[in-house]
Backbone bond lengths (Angstrom), bond angles and torsions (degrees), N, CA, C in turn:
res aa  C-N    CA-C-N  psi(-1)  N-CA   C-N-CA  omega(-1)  CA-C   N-CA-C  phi
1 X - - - 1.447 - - 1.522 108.70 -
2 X 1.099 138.93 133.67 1.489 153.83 165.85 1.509 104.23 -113.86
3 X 1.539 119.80 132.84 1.312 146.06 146.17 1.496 107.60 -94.55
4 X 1.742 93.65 163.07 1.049 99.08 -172.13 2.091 85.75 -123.84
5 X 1.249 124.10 141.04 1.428 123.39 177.67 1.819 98.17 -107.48
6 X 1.461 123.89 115.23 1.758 110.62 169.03 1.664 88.06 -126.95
7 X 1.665 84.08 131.69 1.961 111.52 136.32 1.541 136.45 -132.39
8 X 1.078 113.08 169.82 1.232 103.98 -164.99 1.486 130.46 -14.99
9 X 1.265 112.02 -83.52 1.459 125.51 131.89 1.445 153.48 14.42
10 X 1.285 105.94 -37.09 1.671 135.95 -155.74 1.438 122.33 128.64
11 X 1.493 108.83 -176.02 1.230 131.79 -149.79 1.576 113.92 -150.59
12 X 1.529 124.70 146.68 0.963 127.23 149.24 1.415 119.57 -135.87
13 X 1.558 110.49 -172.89 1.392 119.72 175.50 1.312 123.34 -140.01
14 X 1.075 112.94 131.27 1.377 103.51 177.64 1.659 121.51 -120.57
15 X 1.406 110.57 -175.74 2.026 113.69 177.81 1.600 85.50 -144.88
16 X 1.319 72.32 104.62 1.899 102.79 158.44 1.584 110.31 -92.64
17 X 1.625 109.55 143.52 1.068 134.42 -179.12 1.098 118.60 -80.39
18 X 1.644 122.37 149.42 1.615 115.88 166.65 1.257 148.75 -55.78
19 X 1.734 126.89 89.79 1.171 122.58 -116.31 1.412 100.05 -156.57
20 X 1.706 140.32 125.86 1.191 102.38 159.28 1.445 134.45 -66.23
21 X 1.129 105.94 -24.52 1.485 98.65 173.58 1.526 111.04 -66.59
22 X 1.411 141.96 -15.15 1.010 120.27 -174.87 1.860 117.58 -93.70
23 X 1.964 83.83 -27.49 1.637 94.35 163.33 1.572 121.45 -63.27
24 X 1.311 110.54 -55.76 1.883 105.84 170.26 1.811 106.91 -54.31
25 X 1.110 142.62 -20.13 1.513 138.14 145.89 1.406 122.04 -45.85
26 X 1.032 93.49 -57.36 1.965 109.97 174.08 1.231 107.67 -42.37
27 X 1.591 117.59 -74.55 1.340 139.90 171.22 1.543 113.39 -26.66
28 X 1.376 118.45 -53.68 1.325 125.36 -164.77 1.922 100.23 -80.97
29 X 1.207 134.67 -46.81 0.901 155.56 -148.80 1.921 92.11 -59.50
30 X 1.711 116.74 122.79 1.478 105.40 7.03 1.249 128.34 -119.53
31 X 1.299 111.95 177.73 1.655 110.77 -160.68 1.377 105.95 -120.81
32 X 1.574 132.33 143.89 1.227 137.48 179.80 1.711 95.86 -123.64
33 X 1.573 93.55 125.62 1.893 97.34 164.30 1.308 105.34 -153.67
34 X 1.292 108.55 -163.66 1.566 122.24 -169.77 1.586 110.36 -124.16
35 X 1.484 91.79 121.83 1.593 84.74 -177.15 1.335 139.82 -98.08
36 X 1.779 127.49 129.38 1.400 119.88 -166.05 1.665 95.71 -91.82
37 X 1.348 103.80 -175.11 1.501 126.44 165.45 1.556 114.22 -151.39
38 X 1.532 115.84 155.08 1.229 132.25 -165.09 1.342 124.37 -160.92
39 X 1.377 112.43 64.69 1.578 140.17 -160.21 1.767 93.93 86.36
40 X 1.263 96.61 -141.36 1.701 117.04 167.43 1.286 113.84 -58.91
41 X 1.459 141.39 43.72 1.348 132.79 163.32 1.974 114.31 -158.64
42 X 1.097 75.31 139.56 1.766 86.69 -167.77 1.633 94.64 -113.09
43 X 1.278 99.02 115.57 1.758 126.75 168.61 1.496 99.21 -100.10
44 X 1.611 88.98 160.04 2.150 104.65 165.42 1.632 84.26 -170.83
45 X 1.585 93.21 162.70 1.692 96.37 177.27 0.928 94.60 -105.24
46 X 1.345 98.42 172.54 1.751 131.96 171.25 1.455 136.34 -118.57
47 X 0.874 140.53 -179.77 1.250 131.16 -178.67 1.664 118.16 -100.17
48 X 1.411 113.14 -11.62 0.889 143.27 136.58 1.847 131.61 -13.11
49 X 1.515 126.70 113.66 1.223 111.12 -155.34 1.759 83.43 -149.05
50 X 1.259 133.01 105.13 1.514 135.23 166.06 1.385 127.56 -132.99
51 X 0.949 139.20 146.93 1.632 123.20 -166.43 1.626 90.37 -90.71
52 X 1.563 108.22 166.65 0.910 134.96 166.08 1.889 123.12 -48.11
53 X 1.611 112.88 122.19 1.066 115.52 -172.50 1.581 118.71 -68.83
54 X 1.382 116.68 163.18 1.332 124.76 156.77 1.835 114.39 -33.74
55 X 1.412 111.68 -64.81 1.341 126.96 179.46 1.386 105.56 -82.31
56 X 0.977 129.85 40.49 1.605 100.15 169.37 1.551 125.01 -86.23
57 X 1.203 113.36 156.61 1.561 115.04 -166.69 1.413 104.88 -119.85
58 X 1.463 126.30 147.05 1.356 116.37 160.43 1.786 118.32 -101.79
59 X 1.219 102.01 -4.95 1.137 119.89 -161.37 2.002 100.05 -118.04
60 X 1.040 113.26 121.71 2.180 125.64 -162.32 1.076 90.95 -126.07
61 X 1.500 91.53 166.83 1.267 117.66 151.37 2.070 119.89 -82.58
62 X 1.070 122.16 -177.95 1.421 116.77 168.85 1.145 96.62 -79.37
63 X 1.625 130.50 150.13 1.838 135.36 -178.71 1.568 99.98 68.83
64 X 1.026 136.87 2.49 1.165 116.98 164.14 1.875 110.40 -47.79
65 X 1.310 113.16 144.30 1.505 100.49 155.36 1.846 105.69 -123.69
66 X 1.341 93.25 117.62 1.421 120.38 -179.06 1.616 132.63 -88.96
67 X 1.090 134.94 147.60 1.736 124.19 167.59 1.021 120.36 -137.75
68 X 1.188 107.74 91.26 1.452 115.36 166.92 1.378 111.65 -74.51
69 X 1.981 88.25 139.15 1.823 105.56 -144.81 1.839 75.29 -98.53
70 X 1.215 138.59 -32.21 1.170 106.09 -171.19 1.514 139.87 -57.10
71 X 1.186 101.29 -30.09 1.482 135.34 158.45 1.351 135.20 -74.45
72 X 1.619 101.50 -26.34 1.662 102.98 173.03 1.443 101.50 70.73
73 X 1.436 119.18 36.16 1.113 123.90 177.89 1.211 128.90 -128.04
74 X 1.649 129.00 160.48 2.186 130.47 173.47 1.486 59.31 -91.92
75 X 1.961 71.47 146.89 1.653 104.97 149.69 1.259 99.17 -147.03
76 X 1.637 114.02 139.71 1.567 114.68 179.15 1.667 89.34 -146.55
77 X 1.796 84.22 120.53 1.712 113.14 179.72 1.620 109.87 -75.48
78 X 1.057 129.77 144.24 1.548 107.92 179.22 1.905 88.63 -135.93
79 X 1.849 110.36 0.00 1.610 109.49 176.64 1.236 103.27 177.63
80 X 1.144 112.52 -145.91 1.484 119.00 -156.73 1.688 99.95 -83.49
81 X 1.345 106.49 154.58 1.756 115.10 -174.60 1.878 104.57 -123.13
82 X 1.187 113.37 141.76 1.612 110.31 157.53 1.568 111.55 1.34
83 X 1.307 107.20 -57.54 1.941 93.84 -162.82 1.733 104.24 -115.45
84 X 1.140 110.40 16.29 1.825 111.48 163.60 0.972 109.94 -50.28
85 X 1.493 111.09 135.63 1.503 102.13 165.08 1.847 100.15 -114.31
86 X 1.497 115.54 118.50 1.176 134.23 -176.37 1.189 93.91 98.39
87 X 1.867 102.40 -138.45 1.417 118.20 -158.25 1.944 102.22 -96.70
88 X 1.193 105.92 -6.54 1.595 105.81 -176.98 1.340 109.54 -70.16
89 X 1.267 98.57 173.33 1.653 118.01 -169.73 1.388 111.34 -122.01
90 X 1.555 100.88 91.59 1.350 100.24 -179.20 1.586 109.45 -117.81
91 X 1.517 108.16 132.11 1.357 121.46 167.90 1.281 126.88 -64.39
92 X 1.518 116.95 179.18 1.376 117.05 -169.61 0.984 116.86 -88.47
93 X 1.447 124.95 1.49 1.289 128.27 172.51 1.632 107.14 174.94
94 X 1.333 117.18 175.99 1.453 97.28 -162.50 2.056 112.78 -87.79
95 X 0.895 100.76 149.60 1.483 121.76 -157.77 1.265 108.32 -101.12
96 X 1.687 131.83 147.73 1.505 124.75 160.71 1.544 101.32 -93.87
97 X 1.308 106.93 140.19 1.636 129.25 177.30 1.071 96.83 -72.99
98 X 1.158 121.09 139.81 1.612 147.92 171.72 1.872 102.25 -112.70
99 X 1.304 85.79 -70.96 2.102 93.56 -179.25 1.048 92.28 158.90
100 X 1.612 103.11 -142.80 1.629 105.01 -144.13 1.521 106.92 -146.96
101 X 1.450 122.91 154.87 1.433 126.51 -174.49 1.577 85.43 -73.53
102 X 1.489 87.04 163.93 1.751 108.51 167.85 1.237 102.36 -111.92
103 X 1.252 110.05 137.90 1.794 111.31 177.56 1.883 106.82 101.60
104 X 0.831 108.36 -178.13 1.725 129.43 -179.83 1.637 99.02 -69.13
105 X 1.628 117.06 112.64 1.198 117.33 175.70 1.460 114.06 -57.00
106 X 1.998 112.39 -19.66 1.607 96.84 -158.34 1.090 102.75 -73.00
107 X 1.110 139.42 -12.88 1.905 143.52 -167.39 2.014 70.47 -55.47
108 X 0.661 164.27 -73.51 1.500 137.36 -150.60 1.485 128.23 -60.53
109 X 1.856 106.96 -9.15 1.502 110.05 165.10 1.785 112.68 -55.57
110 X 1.231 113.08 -13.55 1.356 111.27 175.37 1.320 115.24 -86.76
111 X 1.128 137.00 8.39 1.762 130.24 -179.82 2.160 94.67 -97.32
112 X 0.987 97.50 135.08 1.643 128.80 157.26 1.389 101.69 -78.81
113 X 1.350 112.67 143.09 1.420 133.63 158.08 1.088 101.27 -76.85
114 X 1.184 133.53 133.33 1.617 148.13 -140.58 1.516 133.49 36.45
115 X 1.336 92.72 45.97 1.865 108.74 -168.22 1.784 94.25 -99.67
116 X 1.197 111.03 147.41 1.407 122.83 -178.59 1.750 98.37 -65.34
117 X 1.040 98.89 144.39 1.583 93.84 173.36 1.676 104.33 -154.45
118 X 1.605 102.08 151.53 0.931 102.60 -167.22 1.670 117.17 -150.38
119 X 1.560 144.68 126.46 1.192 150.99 142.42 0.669 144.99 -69.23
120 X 1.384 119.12 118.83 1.465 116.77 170.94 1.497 120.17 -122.77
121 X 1.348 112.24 -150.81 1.873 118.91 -179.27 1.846 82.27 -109.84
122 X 1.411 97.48 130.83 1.710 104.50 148.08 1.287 123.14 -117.92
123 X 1.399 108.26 44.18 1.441 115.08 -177.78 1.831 135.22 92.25
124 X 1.009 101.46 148.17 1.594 83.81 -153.81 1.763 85.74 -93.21
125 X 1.670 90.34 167.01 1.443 106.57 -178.43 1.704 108.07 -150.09
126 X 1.278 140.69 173.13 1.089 137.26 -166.46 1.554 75.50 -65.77
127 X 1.958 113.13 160.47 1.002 135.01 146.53 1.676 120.15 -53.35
128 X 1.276 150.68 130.74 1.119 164.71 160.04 1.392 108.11 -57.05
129 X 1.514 147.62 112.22 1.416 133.39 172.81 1.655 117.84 -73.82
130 X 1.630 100.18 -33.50 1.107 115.71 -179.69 1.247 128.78 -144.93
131 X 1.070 144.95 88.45 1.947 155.95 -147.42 1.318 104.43 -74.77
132 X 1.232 141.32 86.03 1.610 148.29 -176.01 1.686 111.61 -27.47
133 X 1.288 126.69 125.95 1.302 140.08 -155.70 1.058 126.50 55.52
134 X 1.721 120.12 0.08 1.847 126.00 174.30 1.643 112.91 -73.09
């Protein structure tokens, strides 16, 4: 599955893995929200509601695309956050993996905290089992 993420600004895409959380995403898609930031990572909610996975991580890679269930929210790290320690990208708590943008995560230094944001489907693709460094 590939989404497509646009704000003002730009755009990315990503390939999410086989997942329920990424299938109840699918399902919902598409989604219009508003986007915050919090160091290096730009969150927005969703409509979206799943408990917390087997694997979840609090700790990514940059381009990870993440959901933190406390929030009912994507989160995509593109660097270091408030409570990183070093250069990693650690979330606010631990997250279910979805996968990962394609391309250069920094294209997300361009989103504003309160930038329209928006998801959709960019077409389906084999499922991913495992997204290299996720």
């Amino acid at each position: 599955m590939r989404i497509r993420i646009l704000w003002p600004a730009g755009q990315a895409t990503a390939v999410l893995r086989s997942t329920p959380t990424s299938e109840a995403l699918w399902a919902a898609l598409p989604i219009a929200s508003s986007a915050s930031t919090w160091g290096e990572e730009v969150y927005f909610g969703t409509p979206v509601r799943v408990p917390q996975e087997a694997d979840a991580q609090q700790v990514v890679e940059p381009g990870t695309v993440a959901f933190w269930t406390d929030g009912d929210s994507l989160a995509l790290p593109y660097g270091p956050t408030p409570i990183s320690r070093g250069g990693e990208c650690r979330l606010a708590g631990p997250c279910n993996v979805l996968g990962a943008l394609e391309g250069d995560a920094q294209v997300l230094r361009t989103v504003r905290s309160g930038d329209p944001i928006r998801v959709e489907r960019a077409g389906p693709v084999e499922p991913v089992e495992r997204v290299s460094g996720v």
